[in-house]
C-alpha angles and dihedrals in degrees: 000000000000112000111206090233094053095041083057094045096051095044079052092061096031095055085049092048094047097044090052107102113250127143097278092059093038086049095052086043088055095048088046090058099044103031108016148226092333096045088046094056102044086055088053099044090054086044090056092047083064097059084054087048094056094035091052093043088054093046080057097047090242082124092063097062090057090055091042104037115068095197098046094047092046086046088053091038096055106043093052084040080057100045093042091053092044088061096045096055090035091058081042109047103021093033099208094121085091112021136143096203118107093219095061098042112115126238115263090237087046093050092044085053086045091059102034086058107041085067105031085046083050111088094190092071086051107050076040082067106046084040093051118026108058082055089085092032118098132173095214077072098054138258105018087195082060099054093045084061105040087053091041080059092059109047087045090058099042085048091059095038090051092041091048097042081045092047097045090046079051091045087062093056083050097093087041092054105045088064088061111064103176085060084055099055083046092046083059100035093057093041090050096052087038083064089038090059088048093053099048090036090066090044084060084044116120118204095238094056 
């Protein structure tokens, strides 16, 4: 079901899909700079949880109702547009996205649910999905379903592995940085307008995209 030549292919693109910069692995790198390893890998693993929402919504087609119905994919569009934006401003204007004081660290649970919505509330990882995945699937190997799944699986694993190893190597800068308190107005500043052009880059997506 799963030839060695198309496994390979797919981590390929996969590794390359999950190192490119983008809001979920700037998120687990800020955790991990302002909360460390543990904080880090809970965001990942949320965001990686994501990645197993979207792959099993478009197993079940839900994902085709987002391509094919122009109100449900603005709705979508616009509430993940909206959360994306209110971190952005939030790590901008209120600077607590990256902060070494006890008093504006997040709760773990709070940080896990930060991670695991920044990519479900996000409509471009799952038409990614539906695009990319069934590339490397094939019904002359068996349940296609089952190797959505099965590939939705691993880049959901290999989302939450990257974003923890990046978030623990950001975790060791954390006493550096917190010395330096200008850094850490910049290290805020970039990670909120990395959310903000998120956010406006899904209000200029199209569905069929």
């Amino acid at each position: 079901m799963f030839p060695n030549d198309v496994l390979l292919a797919y981590l390929i693109a996969v590794l390359v899909v999950v190192i490119a910069p983008g809001p979920d692995n700037i998120l687990a790198i800020s955790r991990g700079l302002s909360q460390g390893r543990l904080a880090a890998a809970l965001s990942s693993v949320g965001a990686g949880l994501g990645i197993m929402v979207h792959t099993v919504a478009a197993t079940l087609g839900l994902a085709l109702v987002l391509q094919t119905s122009p109100l449900a994919f603005w709705v979508v569009k616009a509430v993940g547009a909206t959360y994306l934006l209110w971190l952005g401003c939030k790590a901008i204007f209120s600077r607590s996205l990256i902060s070494f004081v006890p008093a504006a660290q997040q709760p773990l649970k709070r940080v896990f649910l930060t991670g695991l919505l920044s990519n479900v509330l996000n409509p471009k990882p799952g038409l990614f999905v539906v695009a990319f995945i069934p590339q490397f699937c094939a019904a002359t190997r068996g349940s296609v379903p089952a190797q959505m799944l099965v590939y939705g699986a691993i880049f959901a694993v290999l989302t939450a592995i990257i974003f923890t190893v990046l978030g623990a190597f950001a975790a060791q800068l954390s006493q550096a940085l917190s010395r330096r308190p200008r850094l850490v107005v910049g290290a805020n500043v970039g990670a909120g307008l990395t959310f903000i052009a998120a956010g406006v880059s899904i209000l200029a997506l199209d569905r069929r995209r």
